[in-house]
Each structure stands twice: as structure tokens, then as C-alpha cells.
C-alpha positions in Angstrom: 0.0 0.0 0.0 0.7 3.4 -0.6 1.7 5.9 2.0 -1.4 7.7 3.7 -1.6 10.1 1.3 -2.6 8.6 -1.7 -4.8 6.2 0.4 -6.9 8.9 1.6 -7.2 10.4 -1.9 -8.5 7.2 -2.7 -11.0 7.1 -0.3 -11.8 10.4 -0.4 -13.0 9.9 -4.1 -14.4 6.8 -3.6 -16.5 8.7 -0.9 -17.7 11.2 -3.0 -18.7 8.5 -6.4 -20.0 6.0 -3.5 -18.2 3.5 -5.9 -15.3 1.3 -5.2 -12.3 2.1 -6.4 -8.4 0.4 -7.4 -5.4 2.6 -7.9 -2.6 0.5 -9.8 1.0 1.4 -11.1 1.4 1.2 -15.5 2.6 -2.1 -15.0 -0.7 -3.0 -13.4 0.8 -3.5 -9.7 -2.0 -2.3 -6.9 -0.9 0.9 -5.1 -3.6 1.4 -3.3 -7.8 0.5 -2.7 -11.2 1.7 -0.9 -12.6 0.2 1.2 -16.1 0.4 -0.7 -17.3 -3.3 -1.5 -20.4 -3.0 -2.7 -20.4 -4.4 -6.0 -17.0 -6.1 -5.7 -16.7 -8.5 -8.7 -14.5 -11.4 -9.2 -11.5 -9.3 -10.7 -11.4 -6.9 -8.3 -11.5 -9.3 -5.1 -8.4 -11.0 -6.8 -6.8 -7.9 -7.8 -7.1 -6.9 -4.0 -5.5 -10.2 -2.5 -2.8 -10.7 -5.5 -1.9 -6.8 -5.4 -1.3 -7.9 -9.0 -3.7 -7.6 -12.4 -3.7 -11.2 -14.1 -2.4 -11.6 -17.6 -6.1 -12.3 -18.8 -7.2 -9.3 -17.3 -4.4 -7.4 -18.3 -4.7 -8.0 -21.9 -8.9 -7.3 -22.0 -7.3 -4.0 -20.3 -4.6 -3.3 -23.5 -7.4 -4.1 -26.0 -9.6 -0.8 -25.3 -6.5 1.2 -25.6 -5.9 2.6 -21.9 -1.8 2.5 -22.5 -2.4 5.5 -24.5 -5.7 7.2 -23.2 -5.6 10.7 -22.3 -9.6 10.5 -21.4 -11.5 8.1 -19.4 -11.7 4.4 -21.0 -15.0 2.7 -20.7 -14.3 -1.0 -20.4 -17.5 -3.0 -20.6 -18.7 -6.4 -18.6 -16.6 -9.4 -19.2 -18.8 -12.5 -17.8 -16.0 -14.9 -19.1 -13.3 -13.1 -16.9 -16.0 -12.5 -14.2 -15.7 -9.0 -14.3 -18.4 -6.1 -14.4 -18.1 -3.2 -16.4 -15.8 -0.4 -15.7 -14.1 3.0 -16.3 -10.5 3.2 -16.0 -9.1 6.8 -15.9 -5.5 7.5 -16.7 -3.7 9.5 -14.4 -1.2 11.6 -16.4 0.9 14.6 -15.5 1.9 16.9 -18.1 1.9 14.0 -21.1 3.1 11.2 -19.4 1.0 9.0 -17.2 1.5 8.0 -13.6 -1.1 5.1 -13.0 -4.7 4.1 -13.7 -7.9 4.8 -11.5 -10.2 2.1 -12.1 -14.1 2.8 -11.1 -16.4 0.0 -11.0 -20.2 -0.3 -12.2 -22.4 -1.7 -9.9 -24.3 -4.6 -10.3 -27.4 -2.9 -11.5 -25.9 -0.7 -13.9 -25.7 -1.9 -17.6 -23.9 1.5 -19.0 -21.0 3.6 -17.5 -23.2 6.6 -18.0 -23.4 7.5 -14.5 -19.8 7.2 -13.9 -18.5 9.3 -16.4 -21.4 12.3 -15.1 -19.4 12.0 -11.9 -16.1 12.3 -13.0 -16.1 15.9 -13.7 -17.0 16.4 -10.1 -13.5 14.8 -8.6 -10.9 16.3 -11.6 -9.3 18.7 -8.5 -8.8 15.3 -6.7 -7.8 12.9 -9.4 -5.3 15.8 -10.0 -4.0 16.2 -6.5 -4.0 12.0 -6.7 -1.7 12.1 -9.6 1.0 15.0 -8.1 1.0 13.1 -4.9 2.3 9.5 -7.4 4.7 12.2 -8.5 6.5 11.9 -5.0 7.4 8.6 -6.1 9.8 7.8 -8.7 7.5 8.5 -11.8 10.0 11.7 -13.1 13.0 9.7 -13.1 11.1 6.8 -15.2 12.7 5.5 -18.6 9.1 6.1 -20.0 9.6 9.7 -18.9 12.9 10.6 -20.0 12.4 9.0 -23.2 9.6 11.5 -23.9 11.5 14.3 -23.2 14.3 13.6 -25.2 11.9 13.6 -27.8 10.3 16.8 -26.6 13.7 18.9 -26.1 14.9 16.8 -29.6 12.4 19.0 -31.2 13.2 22.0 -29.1 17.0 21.7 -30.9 15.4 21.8 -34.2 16.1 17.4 -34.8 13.9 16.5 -37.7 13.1 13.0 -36.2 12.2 14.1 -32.6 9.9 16.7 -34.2 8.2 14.1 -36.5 7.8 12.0 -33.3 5.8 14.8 -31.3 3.9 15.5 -33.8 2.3 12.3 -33.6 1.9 12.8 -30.1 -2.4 12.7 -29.5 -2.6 14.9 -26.9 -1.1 17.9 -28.9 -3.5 17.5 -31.9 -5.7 20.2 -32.4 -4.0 22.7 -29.6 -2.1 25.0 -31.9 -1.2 28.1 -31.7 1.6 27.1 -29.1 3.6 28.8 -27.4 7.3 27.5 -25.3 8.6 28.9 -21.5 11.7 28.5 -20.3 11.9 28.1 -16.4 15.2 29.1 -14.8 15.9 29.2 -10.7 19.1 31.7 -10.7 22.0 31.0 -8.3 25.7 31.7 -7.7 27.3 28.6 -9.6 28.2 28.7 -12.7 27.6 25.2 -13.4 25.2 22.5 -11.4 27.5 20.7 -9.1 25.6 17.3 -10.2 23.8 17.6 -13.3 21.8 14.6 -13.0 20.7 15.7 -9.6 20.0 19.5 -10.9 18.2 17.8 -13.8 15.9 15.6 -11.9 14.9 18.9 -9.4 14.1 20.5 -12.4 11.9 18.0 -13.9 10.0 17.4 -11.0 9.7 21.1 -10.0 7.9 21.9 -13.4 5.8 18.6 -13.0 4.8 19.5 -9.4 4.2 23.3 -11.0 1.8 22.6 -14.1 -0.2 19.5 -12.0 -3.8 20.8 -13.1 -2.6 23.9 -15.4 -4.5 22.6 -18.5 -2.7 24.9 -20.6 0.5 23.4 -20.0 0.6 20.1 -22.6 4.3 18.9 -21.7 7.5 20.1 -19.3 10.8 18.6 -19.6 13.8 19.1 -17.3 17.2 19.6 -18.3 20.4 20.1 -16.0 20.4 24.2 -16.2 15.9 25.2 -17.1 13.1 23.5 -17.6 10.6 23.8 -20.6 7.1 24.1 -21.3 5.2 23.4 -24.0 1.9 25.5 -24.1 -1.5 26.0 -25.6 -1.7 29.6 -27.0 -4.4 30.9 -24.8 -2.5 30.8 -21.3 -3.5 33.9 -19.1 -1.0 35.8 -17.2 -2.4 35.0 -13.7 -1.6 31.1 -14.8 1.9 32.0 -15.8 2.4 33.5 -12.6 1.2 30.8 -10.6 3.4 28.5 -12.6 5.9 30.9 -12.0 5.4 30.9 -8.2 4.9 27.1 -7.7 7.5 26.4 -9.7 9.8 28.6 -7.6 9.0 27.1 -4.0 9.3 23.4 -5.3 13.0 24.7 -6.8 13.3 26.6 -3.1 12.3 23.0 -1.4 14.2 20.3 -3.2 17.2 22.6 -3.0 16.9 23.9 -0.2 17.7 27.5 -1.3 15.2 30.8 -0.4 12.6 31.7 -2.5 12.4 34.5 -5.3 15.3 33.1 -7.5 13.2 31.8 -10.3 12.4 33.3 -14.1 10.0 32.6 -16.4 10.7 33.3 -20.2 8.2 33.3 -23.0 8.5 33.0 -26.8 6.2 34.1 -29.3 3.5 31.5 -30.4 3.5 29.7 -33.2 1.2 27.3 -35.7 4.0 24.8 -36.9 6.0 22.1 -34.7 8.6 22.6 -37.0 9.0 26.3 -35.8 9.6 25.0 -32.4 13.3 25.7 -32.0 12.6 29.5 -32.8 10.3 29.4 -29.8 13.0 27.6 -27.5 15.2 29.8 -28.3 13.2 33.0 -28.2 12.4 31.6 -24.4 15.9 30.5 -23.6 16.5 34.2 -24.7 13.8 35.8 -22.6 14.9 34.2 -19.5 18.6 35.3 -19.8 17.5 39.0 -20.6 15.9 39.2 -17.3 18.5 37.6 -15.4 20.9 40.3 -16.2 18.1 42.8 -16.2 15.8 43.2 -13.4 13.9 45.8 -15.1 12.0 43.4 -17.1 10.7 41.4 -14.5 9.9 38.2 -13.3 8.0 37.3 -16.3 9.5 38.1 -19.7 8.2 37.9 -23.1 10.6 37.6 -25.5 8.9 40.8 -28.0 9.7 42.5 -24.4 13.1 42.6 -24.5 14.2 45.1 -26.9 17.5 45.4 -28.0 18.2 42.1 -26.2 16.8 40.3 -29.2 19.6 42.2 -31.5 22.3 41.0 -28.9 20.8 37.6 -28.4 21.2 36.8 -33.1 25.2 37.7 -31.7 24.8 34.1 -30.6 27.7 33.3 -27.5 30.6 34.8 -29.9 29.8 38.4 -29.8 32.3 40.6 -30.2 33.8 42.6 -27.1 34.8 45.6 -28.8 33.5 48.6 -26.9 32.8 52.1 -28.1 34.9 54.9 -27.8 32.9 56.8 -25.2 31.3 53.9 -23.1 35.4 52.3 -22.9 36.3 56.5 -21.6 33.4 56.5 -19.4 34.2 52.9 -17.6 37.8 53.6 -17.6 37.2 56.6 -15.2 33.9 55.0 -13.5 36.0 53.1 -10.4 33.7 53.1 -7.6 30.1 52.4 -10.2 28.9 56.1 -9.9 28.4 56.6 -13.5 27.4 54.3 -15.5 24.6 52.6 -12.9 22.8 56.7 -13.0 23.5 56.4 -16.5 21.6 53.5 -17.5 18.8 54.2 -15.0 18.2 57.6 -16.7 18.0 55.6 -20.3 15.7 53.0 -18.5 13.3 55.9 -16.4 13.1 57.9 -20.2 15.0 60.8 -18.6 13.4 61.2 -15.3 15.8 62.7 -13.2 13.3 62.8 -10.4 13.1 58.9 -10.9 16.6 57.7 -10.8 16.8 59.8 -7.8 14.1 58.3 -5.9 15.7 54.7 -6.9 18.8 55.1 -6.1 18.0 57.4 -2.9 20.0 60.0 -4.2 19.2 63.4 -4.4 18.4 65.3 -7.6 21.7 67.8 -7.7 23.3 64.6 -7.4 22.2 62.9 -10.5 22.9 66.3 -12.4 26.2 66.3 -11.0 27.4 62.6 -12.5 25.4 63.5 -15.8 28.1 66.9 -15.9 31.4 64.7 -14.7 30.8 62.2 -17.8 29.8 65.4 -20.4 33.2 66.3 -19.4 34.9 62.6 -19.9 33.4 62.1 -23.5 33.2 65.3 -24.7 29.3 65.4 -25.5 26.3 65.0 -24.5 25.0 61.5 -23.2 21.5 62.9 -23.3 21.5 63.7 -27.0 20.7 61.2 -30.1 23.7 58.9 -31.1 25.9 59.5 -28.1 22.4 58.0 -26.1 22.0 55.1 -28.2 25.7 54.2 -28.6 26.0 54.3 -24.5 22.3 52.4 -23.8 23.6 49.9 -25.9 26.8 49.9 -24.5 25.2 48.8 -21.6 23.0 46.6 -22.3 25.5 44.8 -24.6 27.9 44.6 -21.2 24.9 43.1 -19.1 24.1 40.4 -22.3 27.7 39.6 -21.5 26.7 38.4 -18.1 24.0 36.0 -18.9 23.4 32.7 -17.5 24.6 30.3 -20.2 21.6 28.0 -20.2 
């Protein structure tokens, strides 16, 4: 049996059909039962003393196609197997499935019709059942990790992984979509085990999405994880992703909260225009690591001149300008430049970088004079203000997380 948990999911859904119910693994190993027995038939007693569904049983099972259900399977009366009829109701977790819920008919029932009414009723539980399986070892399954190679296959632009997700069922018909990139920021440069960082970010986005309809598949790797989305997510869901996301990363690493990022590509109609998305994402993320003013949440048509930097691909070049290398050569203590790129972000608000940086006004006028003086012109003024806001931002693109 499983720990208390899932047992009192169980029987809190069996409670609520008034139906007996069986919970067992995808190899068809019993994890857990209630203790309704109303209409207990000859398969289920079995099933409850062997903890194990017989090969006869098994195979009826295979025939109605619940290996790859996303929806409830009806399964009707076997008198040869002496079993009544059924629904079995996969328990998946963003594309990959974590066990079967099986719900008997009673006696007196000849269709499934009332069952499937009810279902509806208990999705919020059959959800929280299927994140508590998640506890187990479902994320680090061979069934799971050969999904999201495929997935993240297609995300590097492979020709056969995106051929094989295109056949996956539950993406059919849920274009536009649209790809996140999840990234927990920290102070090492690399994951000190990526297997370990890999799994925590795997499970993270699985314990994040449980019950986010809108999310259709996640896949860790050792650095992000990535979602694959319907087009028509709200921002209040990404920022509950956003949140959840960030306290399971907060829990299994034991870390503070506030660290994680959420980038967002444009959508898109075509599979095959799936690495632009991933990398639009992976681009997001990275721009508002390096740049608070963007936020928490960053769409990639957000990040202006970002987008320029990020074509420059990892070898851009580190030529500087003339003025920005006169200005940083006499900027020792971070006076300058900091004012500097404030006023470009505030659109010239004086008033503003002030108030941010708890200085006061004559201040501010005072560096905006001592680098007039260094370059010769005006910062303020046309070229000189795009050369040096680019500058800038070129410097903190330098700094990105390489993810």
C-alpha cells in the first residue's frame, strides 16, 4: 500500500462517487484501494489479494487502448473473466501518465453513464492524486525521460524528434503554441551534479503545471526546464506557474525563495517552428536575469534590444565604443554608468533615478556633468544616447546565464 496520502485520496474519491475504487501502477501492480465493497466482482476481489492484475485481465485492459488514453476508457462487462463493467481513468501529468484509477459499475448498472457524469466532479482530486504519485519515482522513469528527449529533440530543431511529437495525440488540435523557459538563478556557474539538478528541475515543473490545462508537456534539463503550451494561457496562470515552480525549486534545494524566471516565446502554428520558440524563451529568461527591469516574467517581443544582442549568438564581439570604454575607464567606484543606465531606462526622469537610487536630484545632475566632461558630449542627445544604452545593455548580455 501506498503511504497515507494517496490512500486517503483514494478514499476520499471513492467517498464522493460512492463507488469502489483500485489505484494501480502502469505495469498493473495495486498501489492502493477503498474500502467500498459494494459491488465487488471477481476481478477486483483477486486484484485486491494478488496486489497484481492477471495476464487475462491485463490483456482485456490493452485491448480498449488505456496504454495511450488521455480521457477516461470505458471498459464493458466481461462475464468470461467475471468482471463487471468499468471505467479506467488514466492518471497523467503533463503528457506522461503516472497510473490508472479504475471505477467500477455496480451490479445494477448496464452503461457507464453515471460514472462518467461523476467524473467531472472529482478532476481537482484525481489531480492532487496524480502529483502526490509524482512523489514517487515517476519523473526519473525510462518512460519519462524517453519523452522528453523527444520533446527537447524537437526544441534543438532534430527532424526526427519533431516528426515524433507531432504524432503525439494529446497535442492535436492545440495550436497556436507557445514555449517557457523556467530558470531558478544561483551563484554557480555550473550545477555541481547535473543529474541531480536535472531531476529537481523535472519534477519542479511537473509539481508546478499539475492541473494547469494549458501546459501540454515540461521537460527538465540540468540548467531550465521547458514548457510546451496552448496559446491561450492567461498571465495570472503564468504567474502561478511561475510561483509554484519557484518554492518546489526553493524546497528540493533547499535555497530561499524569489530566484526563479519565467521566459516566454512568441507562439507559433508549426512544430517545425519549435526551436525558434525555445530559443526566443531561452532568450527571454537570460535578458531578465541580467536585467531586473524586465521582471519576473518576460516575453521575448519584451526585451528590446536584447533580441539584437541575443542573433550575436555566445561569440559576440567585445569591442567597446569609444565613449562607453572613456566612461568605464574613469567610472572606479560604479557612480556613472549605474545613473546612467537608470536615466535611459526611467526615459530621462531625473526625479526617478533619484528616488531609486536614494540620491538626491543635484546629485544625479552632478554625475550626468562629470561624464559630459569625460566624453566630450552629450550622453543625453541622439547617437551619443543610443551608442552608450547599448553599451550597456551589450555589457549586461555579457553576463547572462549560459543555459
Amino acid at each position: 500500500m501506498q503511504p497515507d496520502g494517496v490512500d486517503a485520496a483514494v478514499e476520499s474519491i471513492a467517498a464522493r462517487l460512492n463507488r469502489g475504487l483500485s489505484l494501480e501502477d502502469l505495469d498493473g501492480v495495486l498501489l492502493a484501494y477503498s474500502s467500498h465493497q459494494s459491488a465487488a466482482d471477481r476481478v477486483r476481489v483477486n486484484f485486491l489479494l494478488s496486489k497484481k492484475v492477471p495476464a487475462d485481465v491485463s490483456q482485456w485492459q490493452l485491448q480498449h487502448g488505456i496504454s495511450s488514453a488521455v480521457r477516461p476508457v470505458v471498459l464493458p462487462a466481461n462475464p468470461s473473466l467475471g468482471m463487471l463493467g468499468r471505467v479506467c481513468v488514466p492518471l497523467l501529468v503533463r503528457g506522461f501518465r503516472v497510473g490508472y484509477l479504475w471505477v467500477q459499475q455496480e451490479a445494477n448498472e448496464t452503461t457507464p453513464e453515471a460514472i462518467l457524469d461523476q467524473l467531472p466532479d472529482v478532476r481537482a482530486d484525481m489531480d492532487r492524486l496524480a502529483s502526490l504519485l509524482l512523489e514517487g519515482n515517476t519523473a526519473a522513469s525510462e518512460h519519462r525521460r524517453k519523452r522528453e528527449s523527444i520533446f527537447l529533440a524537437a526544441c534543438d530543431g532534430t527532424e526526427a524528434g519533431t516528426d515524433e511529437l507531432a504524432g503525439w495525440p494529446e497535442l492535436h488540435n492545440t495550436a497556436p503554441w507557445q514555449v517557457a523557459v523556467l530558470y531558478a538563478q544561483n551563484d554557480l556557474p555550473e550545477p555541481a551534479d547535473p543529474h541531480a539538478s536535472l531531476l529537481t528541475h523535472r519534477t519542479a515543473a511537473l509539481q508546478a503545471t499539475v492541473g494547469v490545462r494549458s501546459v501540454l508537456f515540461s521537460a527538465g534539463t540540468p540548467a531550465i526546464a521547458v514548457l510546451l503550451l496552448t496559446g491561450d494561457v492567461g498571465g495570472g496562470e503564468y504567474a502561478e506557474i511561475l510561483r509554484r515552480y519557484d518554492q518546489e525549486q526553493a524546497k528540493r534545494e533547499g535555497g530561499a525563495v524569489g530566484r526563479a524566471l519565467l521566459g516566454l516565446s512568441e507562439r507559433v502554428l508549426d512544430l517545425r517552428e519549435l526551436p525558434k520558440a525555445f530559443s526566443q524563451a531561452r532568450h527571454a529568461v537570460q535578458a531578465s536575469a541580467v536585467d531586473g527591469g524586465l521582471g519576473l516574467i518576460t516575453e521575448y517581443r519584451a526585451t528590446g534590444c536584447y533580441q539584437f544582442l541575443a542573433a550575436g549568438g555566445w561569440q559576440l564581439t567585445s569591442a567597446k565604443s569609444v565613449h562607453f570604454a572613456e566612461i568605464e575607464e574613469q567610472d572606479k567606484n560604479s557612480e556613472l554608468l549605474p545613473v546612467l543606465e537608470l536615466l535611459y531606462d526611467k526615459n530621462g526622469s531625473v526625479q526617478d533615478v533619484a528616488a531609486q537610487l536614494h540620491l538626491h536630484r543635484s546629485s544625479v545632475y552632478n554625475r550626468l556633468a562629470r561624464i559630459r566632461s569625460i566624453i566630450g558630449a552629450d550622453p543625453l542627445n541622439g547617437h551619443v544616447r543610443l551608442e552608450l544604452h547599448l553599451a550597456l545593455k551589450a555589457r549586461k548580455w555579457s553576463r547572462r546565464p549560459r543555459i
